[in-house]
Every structure is written in structure tokens, then in C-alpha cells.
OpenMM code with the backbone's topology and positions (N, CA, C; nanometers):
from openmm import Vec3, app, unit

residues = "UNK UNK UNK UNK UNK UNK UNK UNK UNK UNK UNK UNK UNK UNK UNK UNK UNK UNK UNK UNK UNK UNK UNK UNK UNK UNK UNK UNK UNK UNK UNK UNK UNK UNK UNK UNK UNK UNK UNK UNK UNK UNK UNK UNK UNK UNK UNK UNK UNK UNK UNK UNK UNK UNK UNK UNK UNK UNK UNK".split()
positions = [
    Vec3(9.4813, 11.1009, 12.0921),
    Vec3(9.4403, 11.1877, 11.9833),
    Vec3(9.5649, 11.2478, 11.9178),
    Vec3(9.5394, 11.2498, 11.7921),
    Vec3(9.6728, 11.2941, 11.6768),
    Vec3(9.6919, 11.4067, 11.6867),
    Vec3(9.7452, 11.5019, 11.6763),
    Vec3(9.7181, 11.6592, 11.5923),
    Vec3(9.7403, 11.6488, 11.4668),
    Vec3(9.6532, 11.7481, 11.4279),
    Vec3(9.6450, 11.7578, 11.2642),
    Vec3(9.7650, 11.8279, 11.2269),
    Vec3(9.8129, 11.8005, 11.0728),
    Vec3(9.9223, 11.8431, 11.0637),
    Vec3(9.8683, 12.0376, 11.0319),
    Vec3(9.9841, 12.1138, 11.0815),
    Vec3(9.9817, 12.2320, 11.0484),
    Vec3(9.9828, 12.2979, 10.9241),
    Vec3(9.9324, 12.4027, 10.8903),
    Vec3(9.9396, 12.4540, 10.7428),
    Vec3(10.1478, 12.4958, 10.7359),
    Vec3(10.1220, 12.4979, 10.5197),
    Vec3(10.2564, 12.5554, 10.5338),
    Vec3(10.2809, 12.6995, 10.5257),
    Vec3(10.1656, 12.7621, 10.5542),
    Vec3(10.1833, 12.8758, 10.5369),
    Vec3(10.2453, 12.9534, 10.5530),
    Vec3(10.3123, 13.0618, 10.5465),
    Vec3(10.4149, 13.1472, 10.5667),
    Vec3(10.3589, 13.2644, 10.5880),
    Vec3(10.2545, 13.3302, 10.5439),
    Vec3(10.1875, 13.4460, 10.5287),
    Vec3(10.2661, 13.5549, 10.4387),
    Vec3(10.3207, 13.5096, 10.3419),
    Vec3(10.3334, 13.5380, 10.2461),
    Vec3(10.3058, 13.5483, 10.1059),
    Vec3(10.1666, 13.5421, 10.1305),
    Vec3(10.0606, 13.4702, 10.0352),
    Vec3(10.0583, 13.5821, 9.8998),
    Vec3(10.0770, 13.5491, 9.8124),
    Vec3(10.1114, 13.6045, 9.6661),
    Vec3(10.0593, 13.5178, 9.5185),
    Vec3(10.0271, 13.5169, 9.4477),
    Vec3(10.0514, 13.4005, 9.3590),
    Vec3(10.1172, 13.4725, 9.2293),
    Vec3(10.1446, 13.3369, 9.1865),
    Vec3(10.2379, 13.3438, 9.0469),
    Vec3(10.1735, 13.4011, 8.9871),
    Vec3(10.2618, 13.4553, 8.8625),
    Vec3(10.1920, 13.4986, 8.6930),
    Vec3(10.1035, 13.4058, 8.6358),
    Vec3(10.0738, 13.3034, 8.6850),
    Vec3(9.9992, 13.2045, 8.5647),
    Vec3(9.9047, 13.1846, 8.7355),
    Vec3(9.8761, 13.2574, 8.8045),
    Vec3(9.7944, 13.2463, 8.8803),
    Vec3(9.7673, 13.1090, 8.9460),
    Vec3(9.8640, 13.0123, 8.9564),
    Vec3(9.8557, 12.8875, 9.0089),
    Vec3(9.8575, 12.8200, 9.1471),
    Vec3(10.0174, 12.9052, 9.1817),
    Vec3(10.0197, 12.8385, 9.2995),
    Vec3(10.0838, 12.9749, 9.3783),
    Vec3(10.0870, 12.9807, 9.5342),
    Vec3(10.1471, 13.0828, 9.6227),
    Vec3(10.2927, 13.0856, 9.6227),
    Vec3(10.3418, 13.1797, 9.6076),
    Vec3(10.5043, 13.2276, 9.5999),
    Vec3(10.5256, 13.2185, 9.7019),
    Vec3(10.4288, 13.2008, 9.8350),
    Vec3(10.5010, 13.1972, 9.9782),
    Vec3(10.5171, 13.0671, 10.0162),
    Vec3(10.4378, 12.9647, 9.9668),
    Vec3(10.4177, 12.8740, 10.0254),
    Vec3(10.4154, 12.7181, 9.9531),
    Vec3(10.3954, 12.7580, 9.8268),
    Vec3(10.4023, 12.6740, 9.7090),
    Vec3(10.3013, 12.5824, 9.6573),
    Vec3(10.1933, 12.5853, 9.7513),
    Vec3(10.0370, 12.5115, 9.7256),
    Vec3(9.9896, 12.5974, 9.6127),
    Vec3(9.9059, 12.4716, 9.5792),
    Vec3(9.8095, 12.5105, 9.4329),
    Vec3(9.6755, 12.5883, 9.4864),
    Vec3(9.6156, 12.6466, 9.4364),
    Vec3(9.4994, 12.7441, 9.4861),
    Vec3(9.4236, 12.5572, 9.5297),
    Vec3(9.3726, 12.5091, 9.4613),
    Vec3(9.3152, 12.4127, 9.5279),
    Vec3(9.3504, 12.3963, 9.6596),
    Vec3(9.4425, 12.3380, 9.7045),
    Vec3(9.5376, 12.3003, 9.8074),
    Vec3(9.4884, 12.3829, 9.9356),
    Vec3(9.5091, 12.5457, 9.9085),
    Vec3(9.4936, 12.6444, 9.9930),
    Vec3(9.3369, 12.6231, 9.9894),
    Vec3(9.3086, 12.5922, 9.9376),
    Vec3(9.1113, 12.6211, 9.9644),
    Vec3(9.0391, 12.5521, 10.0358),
    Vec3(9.1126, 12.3920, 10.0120),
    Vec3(9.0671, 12.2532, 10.0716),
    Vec3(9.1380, 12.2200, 10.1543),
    Vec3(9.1924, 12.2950, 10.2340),
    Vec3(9.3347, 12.2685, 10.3243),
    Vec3(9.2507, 12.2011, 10.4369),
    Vec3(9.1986, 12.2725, 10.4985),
    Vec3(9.1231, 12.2341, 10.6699),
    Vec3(9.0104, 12.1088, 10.5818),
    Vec3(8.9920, 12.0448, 10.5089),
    Vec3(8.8978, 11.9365, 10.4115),
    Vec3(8.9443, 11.8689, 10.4570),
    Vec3(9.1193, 11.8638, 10.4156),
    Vec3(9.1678, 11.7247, 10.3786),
    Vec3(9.1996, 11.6528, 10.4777),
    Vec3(9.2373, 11.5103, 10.4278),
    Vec3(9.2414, 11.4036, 10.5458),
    Vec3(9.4631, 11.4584, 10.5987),
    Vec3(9.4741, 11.4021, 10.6986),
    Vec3(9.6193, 11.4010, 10.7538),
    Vec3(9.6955, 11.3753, 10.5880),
    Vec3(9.6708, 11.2684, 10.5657),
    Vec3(9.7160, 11.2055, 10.4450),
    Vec3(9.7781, 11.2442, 10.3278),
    Vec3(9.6409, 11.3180, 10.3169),
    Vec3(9.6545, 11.4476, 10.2075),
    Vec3(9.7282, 11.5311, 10.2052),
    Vec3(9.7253, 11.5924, 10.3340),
    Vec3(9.8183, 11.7003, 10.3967),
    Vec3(9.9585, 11.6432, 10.3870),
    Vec3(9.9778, 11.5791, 10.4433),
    Vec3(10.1169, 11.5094, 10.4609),
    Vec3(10.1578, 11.5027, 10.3304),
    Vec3(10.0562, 11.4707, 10.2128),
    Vec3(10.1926, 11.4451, 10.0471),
    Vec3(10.1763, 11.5819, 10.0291),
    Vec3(10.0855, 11.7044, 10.0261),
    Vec3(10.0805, 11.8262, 9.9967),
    Vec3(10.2720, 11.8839, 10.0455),
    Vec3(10.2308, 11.8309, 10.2394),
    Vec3(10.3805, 11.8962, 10.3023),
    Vec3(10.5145, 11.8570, 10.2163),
    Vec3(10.5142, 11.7023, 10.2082),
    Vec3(10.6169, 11.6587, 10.1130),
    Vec3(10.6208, 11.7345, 9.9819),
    Vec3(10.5509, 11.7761, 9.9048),
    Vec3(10.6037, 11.8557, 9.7862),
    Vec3(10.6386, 11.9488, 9.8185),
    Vec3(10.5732, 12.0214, 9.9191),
    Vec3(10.6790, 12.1624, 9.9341),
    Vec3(10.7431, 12.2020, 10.0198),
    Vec3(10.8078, 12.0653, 10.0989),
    Vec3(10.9080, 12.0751, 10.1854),
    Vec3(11.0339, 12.1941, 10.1707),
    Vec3(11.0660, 12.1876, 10.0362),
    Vec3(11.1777, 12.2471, 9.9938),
    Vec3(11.1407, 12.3764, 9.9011),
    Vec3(11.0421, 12.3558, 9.9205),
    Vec3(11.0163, 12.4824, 9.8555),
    Vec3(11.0564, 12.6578, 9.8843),
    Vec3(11.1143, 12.7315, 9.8300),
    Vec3(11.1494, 12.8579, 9.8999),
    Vec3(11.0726, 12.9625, 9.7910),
    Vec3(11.0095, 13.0391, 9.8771),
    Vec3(10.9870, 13.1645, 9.8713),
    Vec3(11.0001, 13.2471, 9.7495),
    Vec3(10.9437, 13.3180, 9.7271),
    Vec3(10.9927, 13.3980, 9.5583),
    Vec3(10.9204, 13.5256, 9.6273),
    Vec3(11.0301, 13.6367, 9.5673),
    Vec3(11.0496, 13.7586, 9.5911),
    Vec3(10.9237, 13.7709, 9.4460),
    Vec3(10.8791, 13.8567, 9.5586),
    Vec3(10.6985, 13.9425, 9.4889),
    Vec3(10.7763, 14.0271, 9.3464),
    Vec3(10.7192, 13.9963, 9.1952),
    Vec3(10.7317, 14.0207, 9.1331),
    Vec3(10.7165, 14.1979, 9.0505),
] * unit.nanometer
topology = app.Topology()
chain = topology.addChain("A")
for resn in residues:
    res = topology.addResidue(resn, chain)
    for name in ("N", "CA", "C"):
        topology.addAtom(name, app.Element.getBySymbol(name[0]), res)
């Protein structure tokens, strides 16, 4: 048995001015909603986009 991949969460959960995506974590509100939905797969290109993603100081 696999483990599922982990969220990227940070618990820094904030979102942008244009209300899109989390300043902590960099997922799209979709993303965060359908998280525990999606297949490994999914998850895995979600992780790849915001591998590198850093953090933004709360506006």
C-alpha cells in the first residue's frame, strides 16, 4: 500500500487580493477544496507547481 501524498500546507492560510490562491501555500481555492478528492496524480502536478513556491508576508 502507497501513502497518499501529503498536503502542502503550511498553515498559513491567507489568500491573495484577487482572492485566488493561498499566500501560504500557493494552491488555487479549488485545489484546497478538492484536495483529499484527488487522485495521487493530481496531487503530485498540484505539488510540482508549488514546489518553489514561498510564502508572502500577510498584506
Amino acid at each position: 500500500m502507497t501513502a497518499t501524498l501529503a498536503s502542502p500546507c503550511r498553515n498559513l492560510c491567507s489568500l491573495d487580493r484577487e482572492r485566488a490562491n493561498c499566500t501560504g501555500c500557493g494552491r488555487t481555492i479549488a485545489e484546497i477544496v478538492h484536495w483529499r478528492s484527488m487522485t495521487d496524480v493530481q496531487r503530485a502536478a498540484v505539488m510540482r507547481r508549488v514546489a518553489d513556491f514561498q510564502p508572502q508576508r500577510p498584506v
